[in-house]
Structure formats: C-alpha cells, structure tokens
N, CA, C and O atoms as a GROMACS GRO file, in nm:
protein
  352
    1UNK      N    1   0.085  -0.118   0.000
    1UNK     CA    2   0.000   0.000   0.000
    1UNK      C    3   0.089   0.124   0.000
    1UNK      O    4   0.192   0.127   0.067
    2UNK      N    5   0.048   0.230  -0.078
    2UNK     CA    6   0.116   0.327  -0.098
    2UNK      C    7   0.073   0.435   0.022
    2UNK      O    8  -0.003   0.406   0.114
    3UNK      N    9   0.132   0.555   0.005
    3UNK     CA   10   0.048   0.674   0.101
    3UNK      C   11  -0.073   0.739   0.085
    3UNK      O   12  -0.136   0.806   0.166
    4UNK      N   13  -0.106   0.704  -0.065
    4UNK     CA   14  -0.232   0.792  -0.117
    4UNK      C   15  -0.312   0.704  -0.111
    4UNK      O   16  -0.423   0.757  -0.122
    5UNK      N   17  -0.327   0.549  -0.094
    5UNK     CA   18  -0.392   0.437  -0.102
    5UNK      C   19  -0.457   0.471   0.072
    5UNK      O   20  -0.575   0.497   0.095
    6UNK      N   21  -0.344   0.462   0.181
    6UNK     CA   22  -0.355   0.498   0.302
    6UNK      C   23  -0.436   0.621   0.329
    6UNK      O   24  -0.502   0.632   0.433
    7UNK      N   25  -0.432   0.708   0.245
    7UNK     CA   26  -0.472   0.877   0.278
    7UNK      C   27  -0.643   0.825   0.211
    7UNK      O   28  -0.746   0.870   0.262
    8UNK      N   29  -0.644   0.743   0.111
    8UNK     CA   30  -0.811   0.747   0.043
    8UNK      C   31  -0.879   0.690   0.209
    8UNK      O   32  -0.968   0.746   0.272
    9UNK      N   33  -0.802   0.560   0.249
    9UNK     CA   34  -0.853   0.484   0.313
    9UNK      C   35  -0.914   0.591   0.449
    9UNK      O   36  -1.026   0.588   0.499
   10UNK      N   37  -0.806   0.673   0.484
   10UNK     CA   38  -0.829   0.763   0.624
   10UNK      C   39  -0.949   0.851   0.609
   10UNK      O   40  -1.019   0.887   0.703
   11UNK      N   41  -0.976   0.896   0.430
   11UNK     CA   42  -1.155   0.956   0.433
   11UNK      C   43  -1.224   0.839   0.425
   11UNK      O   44  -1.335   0.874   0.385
   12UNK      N   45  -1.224   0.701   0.440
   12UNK     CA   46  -1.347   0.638   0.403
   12UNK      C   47  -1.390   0.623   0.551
   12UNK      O   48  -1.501   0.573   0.565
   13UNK      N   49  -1.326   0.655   0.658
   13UNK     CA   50  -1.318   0.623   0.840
   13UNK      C   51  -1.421   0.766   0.867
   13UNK      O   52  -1.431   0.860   0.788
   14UNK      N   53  -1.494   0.752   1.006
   14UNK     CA   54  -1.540   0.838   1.081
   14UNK      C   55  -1.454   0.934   1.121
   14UNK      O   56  -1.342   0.889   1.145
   15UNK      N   57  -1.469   1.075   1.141
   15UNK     CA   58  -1.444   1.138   1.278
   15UNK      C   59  -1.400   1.074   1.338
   15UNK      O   60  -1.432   0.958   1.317
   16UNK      N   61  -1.315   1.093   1.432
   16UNK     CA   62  -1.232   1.049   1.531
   16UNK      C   63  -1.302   1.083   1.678
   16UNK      O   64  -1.320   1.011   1.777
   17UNK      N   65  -1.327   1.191   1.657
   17UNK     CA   66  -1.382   1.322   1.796
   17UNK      C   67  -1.535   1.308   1.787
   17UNK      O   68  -1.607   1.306   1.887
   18UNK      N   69  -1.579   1.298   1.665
   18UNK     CA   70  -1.736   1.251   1.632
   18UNK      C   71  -1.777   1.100   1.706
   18UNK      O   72  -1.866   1.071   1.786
   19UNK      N   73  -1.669   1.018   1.642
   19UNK     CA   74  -1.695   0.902   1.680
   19UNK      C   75  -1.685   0.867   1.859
   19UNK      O   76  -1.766   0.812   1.934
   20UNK      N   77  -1.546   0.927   1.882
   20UNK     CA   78  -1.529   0.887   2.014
   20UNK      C   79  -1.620   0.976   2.136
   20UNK      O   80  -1.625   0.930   2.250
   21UNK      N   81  -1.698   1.125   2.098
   21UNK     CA   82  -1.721   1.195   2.198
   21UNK      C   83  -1.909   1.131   2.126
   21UNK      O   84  -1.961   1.064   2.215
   22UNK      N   85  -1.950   1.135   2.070
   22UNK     CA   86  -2.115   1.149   2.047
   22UNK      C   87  -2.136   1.016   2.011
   22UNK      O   88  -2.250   0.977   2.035
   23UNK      N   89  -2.045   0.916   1.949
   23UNK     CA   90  -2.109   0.816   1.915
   23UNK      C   91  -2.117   0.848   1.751
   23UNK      O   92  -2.091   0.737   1.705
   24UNK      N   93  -2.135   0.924   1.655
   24UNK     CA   94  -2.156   0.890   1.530
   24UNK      C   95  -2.062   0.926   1.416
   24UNK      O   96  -1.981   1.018   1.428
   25UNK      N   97  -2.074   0.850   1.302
   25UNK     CA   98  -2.001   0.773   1.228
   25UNK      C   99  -1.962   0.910   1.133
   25UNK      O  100  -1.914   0.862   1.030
   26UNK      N  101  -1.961   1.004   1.126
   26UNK     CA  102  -1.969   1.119   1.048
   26UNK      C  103  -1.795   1.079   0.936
   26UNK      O  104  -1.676   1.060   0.958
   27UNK      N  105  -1.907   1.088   0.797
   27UNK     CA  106  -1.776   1.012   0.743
   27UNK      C  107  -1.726   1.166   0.625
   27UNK      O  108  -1.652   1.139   0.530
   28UNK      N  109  -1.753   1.253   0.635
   28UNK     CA  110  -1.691   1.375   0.585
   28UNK      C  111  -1.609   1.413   0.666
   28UNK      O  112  -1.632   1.478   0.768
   29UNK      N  113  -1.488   1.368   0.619
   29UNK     CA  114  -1.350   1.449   0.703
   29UNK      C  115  -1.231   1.446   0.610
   29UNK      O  116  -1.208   1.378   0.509
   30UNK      N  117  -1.151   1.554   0.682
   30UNK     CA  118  -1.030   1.566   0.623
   30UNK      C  119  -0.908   1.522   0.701
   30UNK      O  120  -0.930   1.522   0.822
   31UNK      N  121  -0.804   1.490   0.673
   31UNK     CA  122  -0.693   1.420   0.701
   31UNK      C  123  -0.610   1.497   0.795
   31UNK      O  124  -0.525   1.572   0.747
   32UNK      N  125  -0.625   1.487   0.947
   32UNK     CA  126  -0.506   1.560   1.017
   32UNK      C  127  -0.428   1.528   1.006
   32UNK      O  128  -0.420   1.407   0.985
   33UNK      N  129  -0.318   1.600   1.009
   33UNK     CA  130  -0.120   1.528   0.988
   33UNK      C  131  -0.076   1.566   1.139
   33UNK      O  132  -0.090   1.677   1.190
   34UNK      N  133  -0.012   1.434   1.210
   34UNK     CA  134   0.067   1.414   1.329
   34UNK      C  135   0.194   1.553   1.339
   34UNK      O  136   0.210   1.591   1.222
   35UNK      N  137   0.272   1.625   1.420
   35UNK     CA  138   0.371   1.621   1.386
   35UNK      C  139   0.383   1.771   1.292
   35UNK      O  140   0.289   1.816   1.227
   36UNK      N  141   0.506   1.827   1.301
   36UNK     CA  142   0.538   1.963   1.227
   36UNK      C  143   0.532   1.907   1.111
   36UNK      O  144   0.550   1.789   1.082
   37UNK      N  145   0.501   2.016   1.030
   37UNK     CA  146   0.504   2.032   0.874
   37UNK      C  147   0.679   1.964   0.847
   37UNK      O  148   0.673   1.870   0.767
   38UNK      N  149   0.761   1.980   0.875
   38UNK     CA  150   0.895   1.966   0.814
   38UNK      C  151   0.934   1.792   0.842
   38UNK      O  152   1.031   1.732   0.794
   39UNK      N  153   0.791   1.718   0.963
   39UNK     CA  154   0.815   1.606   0.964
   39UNK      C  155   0.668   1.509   0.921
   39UNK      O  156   0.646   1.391   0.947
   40UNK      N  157   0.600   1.586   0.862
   40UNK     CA  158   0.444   1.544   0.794
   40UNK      C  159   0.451   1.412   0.767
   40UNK      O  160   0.568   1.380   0.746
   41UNK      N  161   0.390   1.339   0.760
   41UNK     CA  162   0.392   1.162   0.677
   41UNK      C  163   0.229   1.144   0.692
   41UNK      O  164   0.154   1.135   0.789
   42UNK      N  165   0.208   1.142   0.532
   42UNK     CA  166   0.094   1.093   0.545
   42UNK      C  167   0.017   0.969   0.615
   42UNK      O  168  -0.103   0.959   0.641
   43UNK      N  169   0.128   0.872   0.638
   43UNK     CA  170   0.091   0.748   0.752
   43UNK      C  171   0.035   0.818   0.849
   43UNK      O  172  -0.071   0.781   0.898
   44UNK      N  173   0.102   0.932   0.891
   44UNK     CA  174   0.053   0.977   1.062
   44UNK      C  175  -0.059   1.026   1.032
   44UNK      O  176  -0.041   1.142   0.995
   45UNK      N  177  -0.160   0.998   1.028
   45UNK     CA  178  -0.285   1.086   0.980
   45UNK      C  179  -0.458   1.032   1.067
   45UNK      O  180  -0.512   0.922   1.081
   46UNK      N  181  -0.496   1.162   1.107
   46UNK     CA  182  -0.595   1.109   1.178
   46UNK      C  183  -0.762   1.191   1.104
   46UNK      O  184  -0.781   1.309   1.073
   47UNK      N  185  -0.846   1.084   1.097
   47UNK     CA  186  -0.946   1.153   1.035
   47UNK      C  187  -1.051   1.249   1.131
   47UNK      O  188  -1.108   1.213   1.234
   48UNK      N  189  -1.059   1.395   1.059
   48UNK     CA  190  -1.115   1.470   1.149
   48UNK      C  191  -1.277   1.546   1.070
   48UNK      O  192  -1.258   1.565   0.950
   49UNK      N  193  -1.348   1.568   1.093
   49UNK     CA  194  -1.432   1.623   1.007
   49UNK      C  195  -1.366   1.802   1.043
   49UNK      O  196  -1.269   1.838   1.111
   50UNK      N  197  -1.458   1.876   0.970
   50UNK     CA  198  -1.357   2.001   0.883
   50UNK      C  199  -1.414   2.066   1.014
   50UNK      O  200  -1.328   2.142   1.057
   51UNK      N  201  -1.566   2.068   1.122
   51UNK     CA  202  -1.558   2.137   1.247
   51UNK      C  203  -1.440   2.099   1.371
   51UNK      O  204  -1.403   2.163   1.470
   52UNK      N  205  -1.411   2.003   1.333
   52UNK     CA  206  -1.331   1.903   1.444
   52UNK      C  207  -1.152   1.941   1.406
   52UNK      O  208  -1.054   1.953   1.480
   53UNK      N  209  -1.166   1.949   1.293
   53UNK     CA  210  -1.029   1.995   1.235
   53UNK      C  211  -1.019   2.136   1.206
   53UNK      O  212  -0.930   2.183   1.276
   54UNK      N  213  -1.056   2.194   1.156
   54UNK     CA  214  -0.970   2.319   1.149
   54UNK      C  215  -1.126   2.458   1.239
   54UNK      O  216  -1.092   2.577   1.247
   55UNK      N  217  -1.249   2.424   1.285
   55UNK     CA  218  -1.333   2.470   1.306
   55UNK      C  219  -1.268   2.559   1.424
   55UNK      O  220  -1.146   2.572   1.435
   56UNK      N  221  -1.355   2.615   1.506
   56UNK     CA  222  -1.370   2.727   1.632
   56UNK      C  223  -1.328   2.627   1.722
   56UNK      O  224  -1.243   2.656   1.806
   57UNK      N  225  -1.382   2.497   1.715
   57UNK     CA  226  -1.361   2.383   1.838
   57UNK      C  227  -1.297   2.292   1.771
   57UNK      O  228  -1.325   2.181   1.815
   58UNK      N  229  -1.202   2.289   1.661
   58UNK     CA  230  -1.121   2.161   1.602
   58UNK      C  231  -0.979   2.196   1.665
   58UNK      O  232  -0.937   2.278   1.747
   59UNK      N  233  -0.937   2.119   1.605
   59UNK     CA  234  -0.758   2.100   1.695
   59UNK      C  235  -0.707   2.264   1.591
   59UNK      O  236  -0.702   2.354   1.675
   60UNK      N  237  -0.683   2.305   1.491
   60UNK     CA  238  -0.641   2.410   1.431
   60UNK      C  239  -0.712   2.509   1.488
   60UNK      O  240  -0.652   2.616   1.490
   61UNK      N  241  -0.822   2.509   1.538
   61UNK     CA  242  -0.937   2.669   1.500
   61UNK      C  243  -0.912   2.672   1.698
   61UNK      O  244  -0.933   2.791   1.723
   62UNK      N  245  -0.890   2.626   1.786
   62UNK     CA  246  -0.877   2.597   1.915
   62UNK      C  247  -0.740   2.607   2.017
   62UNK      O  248  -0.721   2.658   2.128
   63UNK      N  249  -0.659   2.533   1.924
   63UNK     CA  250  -0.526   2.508   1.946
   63UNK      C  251  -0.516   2.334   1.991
   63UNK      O  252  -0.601   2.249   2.019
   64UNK      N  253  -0.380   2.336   1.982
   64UNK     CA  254  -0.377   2.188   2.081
   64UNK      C  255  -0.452   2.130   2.189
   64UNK      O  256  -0.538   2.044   2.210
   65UNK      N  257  -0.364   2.240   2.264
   65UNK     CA  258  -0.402   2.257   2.404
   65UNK      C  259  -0.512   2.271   2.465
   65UNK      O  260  -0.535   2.220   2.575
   66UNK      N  261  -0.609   2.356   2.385
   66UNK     CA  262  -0.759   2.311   2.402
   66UNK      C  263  -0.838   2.232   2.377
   66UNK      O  264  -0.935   2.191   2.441
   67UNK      N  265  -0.786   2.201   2.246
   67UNK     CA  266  -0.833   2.073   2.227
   67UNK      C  267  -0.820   1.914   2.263
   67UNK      O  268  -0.874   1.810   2.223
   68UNK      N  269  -0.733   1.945   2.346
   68UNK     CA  270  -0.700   1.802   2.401
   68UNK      C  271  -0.773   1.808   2.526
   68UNK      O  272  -0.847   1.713   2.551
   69UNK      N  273  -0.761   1.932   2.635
   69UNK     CA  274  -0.845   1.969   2.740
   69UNK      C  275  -1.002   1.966   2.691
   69UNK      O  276  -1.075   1.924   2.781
   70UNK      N  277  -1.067   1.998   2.579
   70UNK     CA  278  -1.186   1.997   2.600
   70UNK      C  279  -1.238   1.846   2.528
   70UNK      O  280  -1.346   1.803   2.566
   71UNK      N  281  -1.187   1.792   2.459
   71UNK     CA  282  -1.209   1.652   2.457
   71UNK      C  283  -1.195   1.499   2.509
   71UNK      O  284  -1.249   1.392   2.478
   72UNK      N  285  -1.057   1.554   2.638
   72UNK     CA  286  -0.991   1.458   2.684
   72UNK      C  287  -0.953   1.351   2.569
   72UNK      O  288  -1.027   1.259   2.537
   73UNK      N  289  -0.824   1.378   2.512
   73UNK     CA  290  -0.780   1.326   2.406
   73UNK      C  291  -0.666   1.384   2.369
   73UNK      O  292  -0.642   1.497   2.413
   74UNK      N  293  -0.588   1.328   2.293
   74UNK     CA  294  -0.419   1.374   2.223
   74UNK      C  295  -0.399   1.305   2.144
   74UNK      O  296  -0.424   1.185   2.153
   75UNK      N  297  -0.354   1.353   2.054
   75UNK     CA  298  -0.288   1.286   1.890
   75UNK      C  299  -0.329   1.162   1.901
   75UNK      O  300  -0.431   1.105   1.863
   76UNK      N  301  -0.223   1.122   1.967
   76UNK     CA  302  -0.171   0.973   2.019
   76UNK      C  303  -0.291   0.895   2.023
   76UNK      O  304  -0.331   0.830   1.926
   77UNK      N  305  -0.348   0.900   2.130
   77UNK     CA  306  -0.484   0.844   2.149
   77UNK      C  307  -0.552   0.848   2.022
   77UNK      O  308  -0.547   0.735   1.974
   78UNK      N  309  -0.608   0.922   1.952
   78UNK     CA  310  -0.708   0.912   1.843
   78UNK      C  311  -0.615   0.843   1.709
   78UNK      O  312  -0.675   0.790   1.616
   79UNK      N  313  -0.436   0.852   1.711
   79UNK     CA  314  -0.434   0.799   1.651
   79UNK      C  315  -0.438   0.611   1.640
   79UNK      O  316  -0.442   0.551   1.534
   80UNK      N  317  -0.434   0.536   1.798
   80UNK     CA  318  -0.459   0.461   1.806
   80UNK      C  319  -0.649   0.434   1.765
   80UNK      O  320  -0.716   0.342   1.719
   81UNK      N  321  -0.662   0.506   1.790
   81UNK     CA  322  -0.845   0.477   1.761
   81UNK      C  323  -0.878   0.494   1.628
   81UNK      O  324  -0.989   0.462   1.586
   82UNK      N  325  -0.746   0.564   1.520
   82UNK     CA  326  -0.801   0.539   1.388
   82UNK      C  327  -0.741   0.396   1.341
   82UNK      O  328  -0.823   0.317   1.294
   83UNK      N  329  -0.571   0.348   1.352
   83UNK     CA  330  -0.564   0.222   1.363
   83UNK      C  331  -0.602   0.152   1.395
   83UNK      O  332  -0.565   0.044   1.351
   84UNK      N  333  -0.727   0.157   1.514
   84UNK     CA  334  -0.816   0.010   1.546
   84UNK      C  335  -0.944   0.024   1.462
   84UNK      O  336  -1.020  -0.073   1.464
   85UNK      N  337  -0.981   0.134   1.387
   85UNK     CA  338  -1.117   0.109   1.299
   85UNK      C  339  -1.046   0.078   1.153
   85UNK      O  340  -1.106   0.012   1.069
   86UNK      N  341  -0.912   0.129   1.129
   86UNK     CA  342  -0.860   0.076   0.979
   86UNK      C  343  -0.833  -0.086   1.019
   86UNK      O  344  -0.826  -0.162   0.923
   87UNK      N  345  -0.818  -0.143   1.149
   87UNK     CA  346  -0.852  -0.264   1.131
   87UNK      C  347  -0.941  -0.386   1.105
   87UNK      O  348  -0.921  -0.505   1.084
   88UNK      N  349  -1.096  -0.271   1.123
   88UNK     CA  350  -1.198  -0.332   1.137
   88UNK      C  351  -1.225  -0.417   1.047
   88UNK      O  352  -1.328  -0.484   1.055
   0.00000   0.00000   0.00000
C-alpha cells in the first residue's frame, strides 16, 4: 500500500472526535497530519471532520491545548483509535 492508497482509506473512516465523543459515524472528514510540517507523513494521519479539524472547536481553530483539554484526548490516542477502525 502506498500513502495515497492509506490517505483514500483515512476519508473512508469516521471522525475520530465525532466518533469517540457522540457516538456517530460522520464520514466527511479531512486528514489531520501528526507532527510539524517539516516532519508530515501521510501514515501519521488522523481523520477529522472540517468542524473538528480546522473549526472554532477543532484541533487548528482551538489550538492543541484546548483541544485536548476539552475533549480529553491527544494525537496519540485518536491515533490509536483510527488504527483500530482501519482494522476493522
């Protein structure tokens, strides 16, 4: 599998923050990248819908730091929770 094979696969997945905070499957999202721009890999990638990602309350529109405080959650974590649904 290539990275763009990996990157289709990460929009066909839920929300991450959808899935894990409300319960639903919200499958419009865009691809967060782990990690500074100068160390990007599309492997590291967590699916976010576009309020969750770059919104007023997404990890960009919020900051980190709030966003990890108001979801109880970090990279890390959700990126294990997208590796256990790309296993499904």
């Amino acid at each position: 599998m290539n990275p763009q094979d990996h990157l289709a696969r990460i929009h066909e997945l839920p929300c991450m923050i959808c899935l894990l905070i409300i319960g639903v499957r919200n499958t419009q999202v865009e691809a967060h990248h782990i990690g500074d721009s100068s160390e990007r890999s599309d492997w590291l990638t967590i699916p976010l819908c576009p309020e969750h990602h770059r919104g007023k309350n997404g990890f960009h529109g919020a900051g980190e730091r709030a966003f990890n405080r108001m979801y109880q959650t970090n990279e890390l974590k959700l990126l294990g929770l997208t590796i256990k649904e790309l296993m499904r």
